[in-house]
OpenMM code with the backbone's topology and positions (N, CA, C; nanometers):
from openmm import Vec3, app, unit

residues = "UNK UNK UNK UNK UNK UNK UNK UNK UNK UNK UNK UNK UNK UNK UNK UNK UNK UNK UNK UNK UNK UNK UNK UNK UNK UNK UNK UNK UNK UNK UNK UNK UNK UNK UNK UNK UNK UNK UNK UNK UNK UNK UNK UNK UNK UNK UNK UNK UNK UNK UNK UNK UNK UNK UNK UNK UNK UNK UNK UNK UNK UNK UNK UNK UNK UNK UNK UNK UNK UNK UNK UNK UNK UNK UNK UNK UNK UNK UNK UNK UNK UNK UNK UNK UNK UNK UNK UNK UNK UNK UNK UNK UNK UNK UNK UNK UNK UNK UNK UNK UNK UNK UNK UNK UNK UNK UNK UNK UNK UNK".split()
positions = [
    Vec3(0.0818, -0.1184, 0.0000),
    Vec3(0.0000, 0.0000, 0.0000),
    Vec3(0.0869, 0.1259, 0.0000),
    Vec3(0.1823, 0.1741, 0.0619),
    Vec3(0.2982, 0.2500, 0.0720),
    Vec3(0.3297, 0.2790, -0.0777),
    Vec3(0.3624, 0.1480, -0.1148),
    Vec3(0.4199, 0.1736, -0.2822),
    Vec3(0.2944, 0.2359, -0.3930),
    Vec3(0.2196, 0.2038, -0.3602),
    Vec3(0.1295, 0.2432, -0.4186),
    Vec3(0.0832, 0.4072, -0.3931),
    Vec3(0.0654, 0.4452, -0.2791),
    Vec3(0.0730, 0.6025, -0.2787),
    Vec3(0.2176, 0.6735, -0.3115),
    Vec3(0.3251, 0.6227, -0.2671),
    Vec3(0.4442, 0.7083, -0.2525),
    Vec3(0.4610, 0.7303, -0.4187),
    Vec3(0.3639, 0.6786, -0.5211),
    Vec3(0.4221, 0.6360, -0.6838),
    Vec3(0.3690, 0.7703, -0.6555),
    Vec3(0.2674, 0.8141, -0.6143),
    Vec3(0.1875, 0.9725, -0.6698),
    Vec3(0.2661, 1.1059, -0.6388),
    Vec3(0.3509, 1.0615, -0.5339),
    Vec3(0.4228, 1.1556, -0.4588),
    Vec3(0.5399, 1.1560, -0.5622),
    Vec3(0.6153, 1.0727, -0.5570),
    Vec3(0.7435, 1.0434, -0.6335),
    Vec3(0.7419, 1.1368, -0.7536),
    Vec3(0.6512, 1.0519, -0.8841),
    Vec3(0.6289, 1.1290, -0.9833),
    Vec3(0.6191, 1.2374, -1.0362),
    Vec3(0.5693, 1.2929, -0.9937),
    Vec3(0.5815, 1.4440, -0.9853),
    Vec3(0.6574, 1.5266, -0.9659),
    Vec3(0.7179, 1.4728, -0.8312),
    Vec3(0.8914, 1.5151, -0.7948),
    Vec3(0.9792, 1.5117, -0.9093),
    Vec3(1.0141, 1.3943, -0.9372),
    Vec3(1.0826, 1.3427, -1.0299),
    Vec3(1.0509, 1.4611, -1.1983),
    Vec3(0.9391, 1.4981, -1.2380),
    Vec3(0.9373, 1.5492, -1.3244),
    Vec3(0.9746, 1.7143, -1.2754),
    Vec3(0.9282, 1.7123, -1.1573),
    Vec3(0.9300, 1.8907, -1.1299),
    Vec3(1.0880, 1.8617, -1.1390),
    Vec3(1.1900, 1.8384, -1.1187),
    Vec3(1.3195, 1.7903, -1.0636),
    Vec3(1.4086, 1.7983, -1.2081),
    Vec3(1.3334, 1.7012, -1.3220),
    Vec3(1.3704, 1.7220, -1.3949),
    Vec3(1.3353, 1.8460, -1.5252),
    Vec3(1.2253, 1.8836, -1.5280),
    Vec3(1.1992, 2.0273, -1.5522),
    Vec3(1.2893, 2.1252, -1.4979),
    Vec3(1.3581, 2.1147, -1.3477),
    Vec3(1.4213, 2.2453, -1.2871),
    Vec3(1.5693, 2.2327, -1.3724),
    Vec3(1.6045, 2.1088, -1.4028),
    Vec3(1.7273, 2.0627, -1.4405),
    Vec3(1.7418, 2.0961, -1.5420),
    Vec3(1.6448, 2.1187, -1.6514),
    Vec3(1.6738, 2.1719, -1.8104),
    Vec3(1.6320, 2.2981, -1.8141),
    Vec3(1.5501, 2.3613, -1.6775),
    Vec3(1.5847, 2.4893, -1.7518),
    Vec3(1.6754, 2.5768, -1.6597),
    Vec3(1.7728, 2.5237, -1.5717),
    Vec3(1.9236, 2.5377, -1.5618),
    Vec3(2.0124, 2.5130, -1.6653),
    Vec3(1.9753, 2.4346, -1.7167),
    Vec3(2.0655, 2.3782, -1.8409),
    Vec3(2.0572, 2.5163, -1.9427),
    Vec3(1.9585, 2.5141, -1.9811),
    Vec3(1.8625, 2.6160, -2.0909),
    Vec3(1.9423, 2.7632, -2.0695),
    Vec3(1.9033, 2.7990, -1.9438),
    Vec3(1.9817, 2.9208, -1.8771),
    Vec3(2.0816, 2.9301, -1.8725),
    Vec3(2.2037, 2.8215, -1.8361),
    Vec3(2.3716, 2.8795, -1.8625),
    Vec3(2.3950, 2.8885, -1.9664),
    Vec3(2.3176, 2.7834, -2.0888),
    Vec3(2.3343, 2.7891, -2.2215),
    Vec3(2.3194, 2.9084, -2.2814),
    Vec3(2.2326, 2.9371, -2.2791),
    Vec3(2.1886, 3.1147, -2.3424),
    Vec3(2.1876, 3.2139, -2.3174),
    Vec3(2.2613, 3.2287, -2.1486),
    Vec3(2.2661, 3.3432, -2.0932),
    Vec3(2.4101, 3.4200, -2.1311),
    Vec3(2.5006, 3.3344, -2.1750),
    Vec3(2.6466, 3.4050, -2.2569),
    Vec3(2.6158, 3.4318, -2.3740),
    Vec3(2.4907, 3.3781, -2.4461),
    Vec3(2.4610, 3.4707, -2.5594),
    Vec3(2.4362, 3.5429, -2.5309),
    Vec3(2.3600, 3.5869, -2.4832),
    Vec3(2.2289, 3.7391, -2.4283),
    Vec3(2.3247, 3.7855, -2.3710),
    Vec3(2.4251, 3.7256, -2.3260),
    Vec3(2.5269, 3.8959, -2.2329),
    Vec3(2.6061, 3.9360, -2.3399),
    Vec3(2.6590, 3.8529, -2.4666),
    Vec3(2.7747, 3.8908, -2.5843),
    Vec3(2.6771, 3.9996, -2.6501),
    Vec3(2.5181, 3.9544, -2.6690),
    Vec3(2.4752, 4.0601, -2.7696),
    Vec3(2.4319, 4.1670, -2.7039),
    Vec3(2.3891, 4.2075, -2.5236),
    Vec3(2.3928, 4.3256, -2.5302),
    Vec3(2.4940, 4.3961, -2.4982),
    Vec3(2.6112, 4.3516, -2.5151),
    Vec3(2.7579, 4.4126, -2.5239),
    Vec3(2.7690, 4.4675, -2.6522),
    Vec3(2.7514, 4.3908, -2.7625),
    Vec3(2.7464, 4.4573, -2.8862),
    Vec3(2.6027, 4.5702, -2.9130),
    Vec3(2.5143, 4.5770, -2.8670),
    Vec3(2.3923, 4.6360, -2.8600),
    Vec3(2.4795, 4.8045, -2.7980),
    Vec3(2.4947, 4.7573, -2.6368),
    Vec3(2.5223, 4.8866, -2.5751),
    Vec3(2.6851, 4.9550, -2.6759),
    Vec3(2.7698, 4.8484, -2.7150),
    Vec3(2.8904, 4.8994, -2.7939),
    Vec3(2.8275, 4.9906, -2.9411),
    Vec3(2.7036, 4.9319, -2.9676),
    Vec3(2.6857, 5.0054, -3.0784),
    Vec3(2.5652, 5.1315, -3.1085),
    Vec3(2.5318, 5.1619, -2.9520),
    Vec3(2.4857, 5.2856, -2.8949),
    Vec3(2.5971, 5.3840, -2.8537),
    Vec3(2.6511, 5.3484, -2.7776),
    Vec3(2.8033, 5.4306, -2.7183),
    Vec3(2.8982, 5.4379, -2.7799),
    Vec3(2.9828, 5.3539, -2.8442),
    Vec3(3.0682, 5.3576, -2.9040),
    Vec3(3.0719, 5.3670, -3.0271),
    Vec3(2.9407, 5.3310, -3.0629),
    Vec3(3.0136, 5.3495, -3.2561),
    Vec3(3.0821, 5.1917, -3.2979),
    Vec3(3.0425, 5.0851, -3.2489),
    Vec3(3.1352, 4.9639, -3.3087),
    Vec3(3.0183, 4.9440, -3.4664),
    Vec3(3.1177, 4.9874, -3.5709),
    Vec3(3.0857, 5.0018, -3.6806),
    Vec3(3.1393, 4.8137, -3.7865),
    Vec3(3.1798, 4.7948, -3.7118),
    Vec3(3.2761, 4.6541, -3.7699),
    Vec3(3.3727, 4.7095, -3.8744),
    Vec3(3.3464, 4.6874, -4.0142),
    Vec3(3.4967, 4.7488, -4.0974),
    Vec3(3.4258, 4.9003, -4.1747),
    Vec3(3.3622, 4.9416, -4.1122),
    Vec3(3.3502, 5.0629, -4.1382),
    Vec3(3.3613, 5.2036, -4.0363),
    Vec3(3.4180, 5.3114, -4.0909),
    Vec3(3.4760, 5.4015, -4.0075),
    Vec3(3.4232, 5.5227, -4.0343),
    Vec3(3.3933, 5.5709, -3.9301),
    Vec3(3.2946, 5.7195, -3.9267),
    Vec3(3.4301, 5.8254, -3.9805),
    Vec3(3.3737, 5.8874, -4.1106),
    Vec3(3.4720, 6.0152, -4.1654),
    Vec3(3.3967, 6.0971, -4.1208),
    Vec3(3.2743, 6.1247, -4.0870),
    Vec3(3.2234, 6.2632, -4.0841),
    Vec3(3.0701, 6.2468, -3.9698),
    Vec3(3.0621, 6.3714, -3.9231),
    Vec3(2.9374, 6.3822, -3.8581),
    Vec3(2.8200, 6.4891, -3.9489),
    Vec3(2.6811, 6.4787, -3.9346),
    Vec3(2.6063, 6.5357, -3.9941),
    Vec3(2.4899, 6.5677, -3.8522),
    Vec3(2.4494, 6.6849, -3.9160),
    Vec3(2.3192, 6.7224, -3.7903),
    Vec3(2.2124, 6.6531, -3.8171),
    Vec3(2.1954, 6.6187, -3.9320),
    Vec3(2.0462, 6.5772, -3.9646),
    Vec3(2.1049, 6.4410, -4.1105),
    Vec3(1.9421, 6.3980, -4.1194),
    Vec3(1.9765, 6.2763, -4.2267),
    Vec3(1.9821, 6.3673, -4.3339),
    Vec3(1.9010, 6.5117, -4.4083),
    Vec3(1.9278, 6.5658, -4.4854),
    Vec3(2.0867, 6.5341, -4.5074),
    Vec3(2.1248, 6.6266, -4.4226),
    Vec3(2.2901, 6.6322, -4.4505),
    Vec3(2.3470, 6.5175, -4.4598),
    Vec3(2.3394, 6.4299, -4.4089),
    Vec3(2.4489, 6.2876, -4.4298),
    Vec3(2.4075, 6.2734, -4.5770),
    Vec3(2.2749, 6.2355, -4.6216),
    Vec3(2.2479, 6.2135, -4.7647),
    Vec3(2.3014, 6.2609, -4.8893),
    Vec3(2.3427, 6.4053, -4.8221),
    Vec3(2.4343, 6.5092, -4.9540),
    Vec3(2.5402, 6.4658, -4.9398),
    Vec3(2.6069, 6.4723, -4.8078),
    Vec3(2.7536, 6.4029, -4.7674),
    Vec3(2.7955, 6.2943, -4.8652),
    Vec3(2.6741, 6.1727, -4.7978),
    Vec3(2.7153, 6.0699, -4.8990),
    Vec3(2.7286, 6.0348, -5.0522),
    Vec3(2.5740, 6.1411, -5.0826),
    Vec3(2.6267, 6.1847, -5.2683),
    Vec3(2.7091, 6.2583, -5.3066),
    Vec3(2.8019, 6.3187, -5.2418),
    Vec3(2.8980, 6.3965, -5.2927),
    Vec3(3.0655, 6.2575, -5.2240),
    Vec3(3.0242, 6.2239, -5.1651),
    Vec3(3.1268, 6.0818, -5.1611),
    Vec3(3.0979, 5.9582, -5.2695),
    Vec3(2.9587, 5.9271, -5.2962),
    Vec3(2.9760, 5.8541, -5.4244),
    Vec3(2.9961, 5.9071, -5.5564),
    Vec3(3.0219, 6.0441, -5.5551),
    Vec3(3.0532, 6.1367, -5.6856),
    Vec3(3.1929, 6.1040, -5.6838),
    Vec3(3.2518, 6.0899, -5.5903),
    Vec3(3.3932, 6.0900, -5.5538),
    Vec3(3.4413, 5.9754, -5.6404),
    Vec3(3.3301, 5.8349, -5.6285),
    Vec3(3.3536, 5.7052, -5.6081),
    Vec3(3.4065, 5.6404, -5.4921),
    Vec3(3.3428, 5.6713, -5.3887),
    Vec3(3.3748, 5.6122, -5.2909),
    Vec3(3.2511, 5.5995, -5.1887),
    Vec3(3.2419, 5.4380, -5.1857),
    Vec3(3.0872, 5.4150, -5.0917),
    Vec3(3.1166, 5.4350, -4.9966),
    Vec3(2.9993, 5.4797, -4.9618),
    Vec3(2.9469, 5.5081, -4.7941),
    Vec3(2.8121, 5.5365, -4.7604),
    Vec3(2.7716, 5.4941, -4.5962),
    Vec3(2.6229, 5.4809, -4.5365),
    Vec3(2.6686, 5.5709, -4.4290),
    Vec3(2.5799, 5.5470, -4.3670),
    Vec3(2.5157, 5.7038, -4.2272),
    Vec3(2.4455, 5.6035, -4.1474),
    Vec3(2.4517, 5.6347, -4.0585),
    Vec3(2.4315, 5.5592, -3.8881),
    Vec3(2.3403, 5.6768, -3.8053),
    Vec3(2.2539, 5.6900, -3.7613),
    Vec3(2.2074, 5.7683, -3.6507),
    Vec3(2.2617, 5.7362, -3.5508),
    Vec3(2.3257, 5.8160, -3.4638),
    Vec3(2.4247, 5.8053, -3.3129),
    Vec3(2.2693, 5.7720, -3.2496),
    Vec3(2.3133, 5.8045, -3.1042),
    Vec3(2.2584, 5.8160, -2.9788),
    Vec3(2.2120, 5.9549, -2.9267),
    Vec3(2.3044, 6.0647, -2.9746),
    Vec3(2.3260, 6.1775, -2.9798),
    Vec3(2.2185, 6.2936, -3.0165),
    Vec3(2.1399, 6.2110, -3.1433),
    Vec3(2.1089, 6.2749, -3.2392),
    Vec3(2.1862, 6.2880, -3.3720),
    Vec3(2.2814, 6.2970, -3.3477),
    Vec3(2.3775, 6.3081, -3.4358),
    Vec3(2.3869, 6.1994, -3.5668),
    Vec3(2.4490, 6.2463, -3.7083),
    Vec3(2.4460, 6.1229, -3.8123),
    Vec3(2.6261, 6.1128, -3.8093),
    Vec3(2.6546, 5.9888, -3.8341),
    Vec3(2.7791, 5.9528, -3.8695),
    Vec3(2.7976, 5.9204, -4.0220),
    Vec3(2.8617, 5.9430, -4.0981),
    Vec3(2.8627, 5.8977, -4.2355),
    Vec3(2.9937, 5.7843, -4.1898),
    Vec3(2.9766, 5.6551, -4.2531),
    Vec3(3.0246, 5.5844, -4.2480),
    Vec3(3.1142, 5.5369, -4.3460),
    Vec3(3.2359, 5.4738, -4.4150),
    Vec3(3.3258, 5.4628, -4.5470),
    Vec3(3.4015, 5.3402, -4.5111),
    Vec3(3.4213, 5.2203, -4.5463),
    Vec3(3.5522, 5.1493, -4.5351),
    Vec3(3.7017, 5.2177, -4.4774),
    Vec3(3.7912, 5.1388, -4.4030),
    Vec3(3.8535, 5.1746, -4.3678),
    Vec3(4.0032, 5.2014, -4.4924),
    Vec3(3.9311, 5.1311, -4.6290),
    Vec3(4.0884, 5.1678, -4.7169),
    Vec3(4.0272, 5.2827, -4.8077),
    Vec3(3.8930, 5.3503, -4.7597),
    Vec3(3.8589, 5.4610, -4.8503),
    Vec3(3.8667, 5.5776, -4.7618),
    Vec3(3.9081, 5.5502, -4.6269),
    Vec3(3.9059, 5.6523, -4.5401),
    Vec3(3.9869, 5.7827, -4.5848),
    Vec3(4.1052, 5.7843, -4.6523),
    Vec3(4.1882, 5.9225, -4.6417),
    Vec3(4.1253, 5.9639, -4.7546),
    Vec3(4.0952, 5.9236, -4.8630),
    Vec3(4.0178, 5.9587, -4.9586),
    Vec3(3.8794, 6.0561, -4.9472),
    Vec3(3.8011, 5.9945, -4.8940),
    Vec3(3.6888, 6.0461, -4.7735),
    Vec3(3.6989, 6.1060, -4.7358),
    Vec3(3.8148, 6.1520, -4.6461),
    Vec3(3.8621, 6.2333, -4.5745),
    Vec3(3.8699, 6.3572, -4.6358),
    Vec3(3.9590, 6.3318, -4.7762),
    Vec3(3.9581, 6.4596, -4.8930),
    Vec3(3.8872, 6.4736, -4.9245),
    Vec3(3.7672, 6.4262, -4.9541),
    Vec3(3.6048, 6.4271, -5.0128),
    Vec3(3.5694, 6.5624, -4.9566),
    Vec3(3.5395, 6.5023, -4.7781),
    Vec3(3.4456, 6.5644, -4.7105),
    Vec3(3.5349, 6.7368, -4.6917),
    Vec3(3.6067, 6.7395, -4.6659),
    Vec3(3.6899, 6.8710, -4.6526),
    Vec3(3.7134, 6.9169, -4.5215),
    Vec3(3.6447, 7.0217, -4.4752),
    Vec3(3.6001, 7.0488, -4.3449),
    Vec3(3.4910, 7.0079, -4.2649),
    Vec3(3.4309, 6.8814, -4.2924),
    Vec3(3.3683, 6.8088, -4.2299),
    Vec3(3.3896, 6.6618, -4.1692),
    Vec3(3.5543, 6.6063, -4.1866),
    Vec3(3.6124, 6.5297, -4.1231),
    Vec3(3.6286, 6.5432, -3.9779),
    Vec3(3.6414, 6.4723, -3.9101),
    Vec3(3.6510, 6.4248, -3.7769),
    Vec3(3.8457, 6.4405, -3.7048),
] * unit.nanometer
topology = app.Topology()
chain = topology.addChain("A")
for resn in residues:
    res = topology.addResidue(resn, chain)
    for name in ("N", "CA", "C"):
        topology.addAtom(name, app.Element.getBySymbol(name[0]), res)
């Protein structure tokens, strides 16, 4: 008779037990993702982590980055614009078109 109730007790245990166990598992597993990406999240609010592209110039508004950047592909040399945190626009260029860019923009280099 014992064995027979303690099965109702047991069972349950046994699953709550193993439920707690996978989603410990679940949690160390994915919690070094979720901390790598809001490192890159907050790096790419604050800092500017652009990967292989490098801010030549700042703009007040998207107007302006847009001319920026058509007067850099007049140049022949690509480039995009980033909205900061700031407010601010970054025009963005590869890092082997940078001095080039640099001459592009004139007095609007960094």
């Amino acid at each position: 008779m014992f064995f027979a109730t303690s099965a109702y007790v047991v069972g349950p245990l046994i699953a709550f037990a193993v439920v707690a166990i996978l989603a410990a598992i679940l949690r160390w597993t994915f919690d070094a993702d979720i901390a790598r990406t809001q490192e890159k999240i907050f790096a790419a609010q604050h800092g500017g982590d652009y990967g292989l592209l490098r801010v030549v110039g700042v703009a007040d508004d998207i107007l302006e980055a847009r001319a920026l950047k058509e007067r850099l592909a007049e140049a022949g040399i690509r480039a995009t614009f980033a909205v900061a945190p700031a407010g601010h626009v970054n025009i963005l260029v590869f890092e082997s078109q940078l001095a080039a860019a640099k001459q592009v923009m004139g007095g609007t280099t960094l």
